[in-house]
N, CA and C atoms as an extended XYZ file, in Angstrom:
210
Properties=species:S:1:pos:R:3:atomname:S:1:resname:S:1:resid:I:1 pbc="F F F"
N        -3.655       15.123       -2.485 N   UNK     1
C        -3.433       13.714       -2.726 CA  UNK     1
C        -2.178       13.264       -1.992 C   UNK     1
N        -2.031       12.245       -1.550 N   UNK     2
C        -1.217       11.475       -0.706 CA  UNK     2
C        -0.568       10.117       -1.612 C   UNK     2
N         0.369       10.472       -2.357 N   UNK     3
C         0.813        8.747       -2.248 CA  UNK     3
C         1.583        7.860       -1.616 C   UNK     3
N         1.162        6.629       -1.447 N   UNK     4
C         1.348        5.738       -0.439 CA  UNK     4
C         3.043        4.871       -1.130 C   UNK     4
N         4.237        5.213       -0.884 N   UNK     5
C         5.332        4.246       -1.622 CA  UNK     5
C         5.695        3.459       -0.891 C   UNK     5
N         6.245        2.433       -1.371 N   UNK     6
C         7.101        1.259       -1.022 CA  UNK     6
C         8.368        1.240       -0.341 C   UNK     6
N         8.727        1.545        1.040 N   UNK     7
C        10.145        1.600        2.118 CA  UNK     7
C        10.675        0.532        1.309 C   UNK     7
N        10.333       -0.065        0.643 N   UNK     8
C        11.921       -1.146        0.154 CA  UNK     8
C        10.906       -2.271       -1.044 C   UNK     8
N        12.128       -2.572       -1.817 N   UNK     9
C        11.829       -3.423       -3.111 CA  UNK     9
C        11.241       -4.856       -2.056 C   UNK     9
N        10.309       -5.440       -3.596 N   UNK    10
C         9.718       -6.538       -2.615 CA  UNK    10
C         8.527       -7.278       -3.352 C   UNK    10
N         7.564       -7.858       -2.717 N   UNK    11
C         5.908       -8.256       -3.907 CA  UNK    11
C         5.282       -8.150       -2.477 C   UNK    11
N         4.382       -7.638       -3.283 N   UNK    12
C         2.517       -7.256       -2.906 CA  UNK    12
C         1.988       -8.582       -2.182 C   UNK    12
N         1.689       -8.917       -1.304 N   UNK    13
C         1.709      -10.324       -1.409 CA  UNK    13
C        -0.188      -10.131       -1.027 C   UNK    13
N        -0.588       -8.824       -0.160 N   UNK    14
C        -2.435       -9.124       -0.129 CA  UNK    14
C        -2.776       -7.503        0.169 C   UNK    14
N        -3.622       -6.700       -0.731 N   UNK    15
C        -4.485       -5.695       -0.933 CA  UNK    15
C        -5.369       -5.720        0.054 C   UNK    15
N        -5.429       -5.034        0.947 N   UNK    16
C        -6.479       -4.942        1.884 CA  UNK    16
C        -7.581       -3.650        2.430 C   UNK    16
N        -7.124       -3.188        1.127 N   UNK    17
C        -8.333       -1.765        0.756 CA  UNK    17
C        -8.683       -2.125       -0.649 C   UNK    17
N       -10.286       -1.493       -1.227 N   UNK    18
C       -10.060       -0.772       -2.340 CA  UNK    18
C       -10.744        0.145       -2.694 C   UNK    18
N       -10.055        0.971       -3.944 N   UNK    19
C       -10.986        2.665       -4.523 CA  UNK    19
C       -12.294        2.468       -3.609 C   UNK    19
N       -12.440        4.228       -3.300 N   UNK    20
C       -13.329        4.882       -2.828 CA  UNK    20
C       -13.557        4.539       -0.857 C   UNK    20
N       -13.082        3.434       -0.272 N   UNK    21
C       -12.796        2.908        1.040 CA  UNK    21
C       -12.207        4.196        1.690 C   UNK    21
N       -13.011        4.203        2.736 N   UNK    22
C       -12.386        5.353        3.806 CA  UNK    22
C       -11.379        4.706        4.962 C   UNK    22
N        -9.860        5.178        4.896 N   UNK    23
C        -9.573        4.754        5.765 CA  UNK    23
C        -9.280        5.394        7.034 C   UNK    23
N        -8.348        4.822        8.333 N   UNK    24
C        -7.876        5.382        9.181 CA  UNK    24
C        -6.637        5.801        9.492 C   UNK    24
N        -6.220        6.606       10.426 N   UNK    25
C        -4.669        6.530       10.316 CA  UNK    25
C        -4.052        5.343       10.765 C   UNK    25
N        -2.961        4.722       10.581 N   UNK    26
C        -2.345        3.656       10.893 CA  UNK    26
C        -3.186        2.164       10.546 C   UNK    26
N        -4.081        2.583        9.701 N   UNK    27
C        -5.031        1.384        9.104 CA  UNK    27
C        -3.759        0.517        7.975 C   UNK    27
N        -3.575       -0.634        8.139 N   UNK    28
C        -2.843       -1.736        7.196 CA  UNK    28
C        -3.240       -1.225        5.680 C   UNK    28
N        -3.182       -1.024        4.824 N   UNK    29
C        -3.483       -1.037        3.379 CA  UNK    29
C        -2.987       -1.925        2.547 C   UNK    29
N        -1.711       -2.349        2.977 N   UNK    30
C        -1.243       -3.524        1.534 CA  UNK    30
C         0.047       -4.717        2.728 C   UNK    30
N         0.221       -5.434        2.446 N   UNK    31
C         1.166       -6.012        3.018 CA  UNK    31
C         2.519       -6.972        1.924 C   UNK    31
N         3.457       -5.817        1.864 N   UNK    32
C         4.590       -6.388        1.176 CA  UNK    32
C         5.760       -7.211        1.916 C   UNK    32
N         5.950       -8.457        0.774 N   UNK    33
C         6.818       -9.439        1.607 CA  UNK    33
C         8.487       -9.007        0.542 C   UNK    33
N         9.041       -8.673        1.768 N   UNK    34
C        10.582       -8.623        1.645 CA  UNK    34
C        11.185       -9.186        2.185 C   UNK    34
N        12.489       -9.844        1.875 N   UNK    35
C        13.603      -10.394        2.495 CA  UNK    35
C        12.836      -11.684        3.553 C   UNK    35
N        12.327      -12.346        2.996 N   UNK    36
C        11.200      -13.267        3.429 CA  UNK    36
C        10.479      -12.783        4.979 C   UNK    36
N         9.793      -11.322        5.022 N   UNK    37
C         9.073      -10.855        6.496 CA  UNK    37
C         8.414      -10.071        5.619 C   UNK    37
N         6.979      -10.256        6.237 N   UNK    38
C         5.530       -9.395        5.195 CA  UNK    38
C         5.578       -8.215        6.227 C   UNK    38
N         5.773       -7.172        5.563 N   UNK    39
C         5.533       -5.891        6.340 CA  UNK    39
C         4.445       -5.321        5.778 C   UNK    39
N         3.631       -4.320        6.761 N   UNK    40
C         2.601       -4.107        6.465 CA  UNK    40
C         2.432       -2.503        5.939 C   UNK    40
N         2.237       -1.843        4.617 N   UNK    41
C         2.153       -0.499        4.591 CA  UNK    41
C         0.604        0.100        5.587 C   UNK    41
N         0.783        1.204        6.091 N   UNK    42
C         0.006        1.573        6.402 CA  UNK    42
C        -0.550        3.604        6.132 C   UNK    42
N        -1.385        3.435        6.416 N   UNK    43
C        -2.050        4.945        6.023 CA  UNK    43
C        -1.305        5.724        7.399 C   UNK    43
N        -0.628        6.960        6.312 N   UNK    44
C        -0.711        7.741        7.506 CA  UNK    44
C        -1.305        8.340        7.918 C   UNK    44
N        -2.216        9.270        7.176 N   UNK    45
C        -3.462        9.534        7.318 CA  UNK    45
C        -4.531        9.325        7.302 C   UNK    45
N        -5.714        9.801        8.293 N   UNK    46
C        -7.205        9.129        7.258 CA  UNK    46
C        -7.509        9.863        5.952 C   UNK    46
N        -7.911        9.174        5.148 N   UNK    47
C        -8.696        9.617        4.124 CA  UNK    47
C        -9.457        8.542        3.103 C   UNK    47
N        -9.436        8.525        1.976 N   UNK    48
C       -10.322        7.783        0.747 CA  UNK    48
C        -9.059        7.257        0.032 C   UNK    48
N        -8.943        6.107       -0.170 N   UNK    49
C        -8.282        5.564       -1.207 CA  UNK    49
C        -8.877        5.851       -2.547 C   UNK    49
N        -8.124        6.717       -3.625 N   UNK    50
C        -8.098        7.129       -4.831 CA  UNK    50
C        -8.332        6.130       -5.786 C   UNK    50
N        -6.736        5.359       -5.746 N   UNK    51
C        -6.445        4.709       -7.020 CA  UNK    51
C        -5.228        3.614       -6.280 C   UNK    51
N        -5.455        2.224       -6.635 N   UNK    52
C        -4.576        1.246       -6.208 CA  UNK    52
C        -3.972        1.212       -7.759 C   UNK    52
N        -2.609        1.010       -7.501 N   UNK    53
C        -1.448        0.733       -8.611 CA  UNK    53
C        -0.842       -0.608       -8.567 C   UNK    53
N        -1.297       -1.373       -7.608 N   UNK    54
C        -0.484       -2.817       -7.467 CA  UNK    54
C        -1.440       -3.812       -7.085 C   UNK    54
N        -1.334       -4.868       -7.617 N   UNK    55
C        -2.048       -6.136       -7.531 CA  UNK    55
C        -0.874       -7.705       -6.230 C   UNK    55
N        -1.861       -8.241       -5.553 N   UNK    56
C        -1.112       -9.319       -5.310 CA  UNK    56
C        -0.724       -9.861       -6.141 C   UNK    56
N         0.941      -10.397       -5.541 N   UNK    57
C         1.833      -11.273       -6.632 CA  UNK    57
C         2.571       -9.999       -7.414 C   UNK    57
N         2.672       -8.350       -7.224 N   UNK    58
C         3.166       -7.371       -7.941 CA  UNK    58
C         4.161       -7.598       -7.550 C   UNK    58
N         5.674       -7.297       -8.239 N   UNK    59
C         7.191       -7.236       -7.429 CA  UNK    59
C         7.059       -5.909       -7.775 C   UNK    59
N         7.655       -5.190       -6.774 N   UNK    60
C         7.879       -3.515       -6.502 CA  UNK    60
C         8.908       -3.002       -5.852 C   UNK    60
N         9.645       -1.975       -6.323 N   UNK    61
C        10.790       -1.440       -6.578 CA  UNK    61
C        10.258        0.151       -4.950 C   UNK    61
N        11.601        0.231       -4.427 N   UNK    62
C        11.749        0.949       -3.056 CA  UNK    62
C        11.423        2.616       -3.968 C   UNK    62
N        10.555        3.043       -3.066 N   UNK    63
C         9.923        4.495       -3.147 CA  UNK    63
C         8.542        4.350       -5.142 C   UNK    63
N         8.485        2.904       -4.866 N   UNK    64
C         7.084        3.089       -6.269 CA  UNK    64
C         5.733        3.461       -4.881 C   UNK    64
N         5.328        4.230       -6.254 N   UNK    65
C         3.725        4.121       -5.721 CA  UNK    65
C         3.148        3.029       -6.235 C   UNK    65
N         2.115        2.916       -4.940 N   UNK    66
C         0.969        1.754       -4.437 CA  UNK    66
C         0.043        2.317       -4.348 C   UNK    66
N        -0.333        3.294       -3.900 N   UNK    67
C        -1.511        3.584       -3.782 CA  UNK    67
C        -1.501        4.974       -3.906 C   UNK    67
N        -2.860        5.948       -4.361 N   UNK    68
C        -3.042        7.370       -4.210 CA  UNK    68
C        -3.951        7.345       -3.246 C   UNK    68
N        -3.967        8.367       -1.841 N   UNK    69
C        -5.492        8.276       -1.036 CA  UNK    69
C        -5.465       10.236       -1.315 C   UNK    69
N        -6.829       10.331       -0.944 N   UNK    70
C        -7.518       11.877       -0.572 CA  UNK    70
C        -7.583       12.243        0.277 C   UNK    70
């Protein structure tokens, strides 16, 4: 299992996977807006998204998990 954390405090602002979705490496998965600039998390690996932990509109704290992938 792989989890996906947060480089820096911030909100969820759009989910762009969900459970069971195969992704790619460097595929976008969530895009958090900090310090007013939406950065985009991305997969480092391919695999299956597990389990999403955050909803748009989430505020999230630097190194939370967002996501579990396989």
């Amino acid at each position: 299992m792989t989890e996906i954390k947060a480089p820096m405090p911030g909100t969820i602002i759009e989910v762009l996977v969900e459970p069971g979705q195969r992704v790619a490496e460097n595929q976008e998965l969530l895009i958090l807006e900090s310090m007013k600039m939406e950065n985009p998390i991305c997969a480092r690996d391919p695999g299956t998204v597990q389990e999403l932990r955050v909803k748009p509109g989430k505020k999230v704290l630097a190194q939370q998990v967002l996501l579990v992938m396989q």
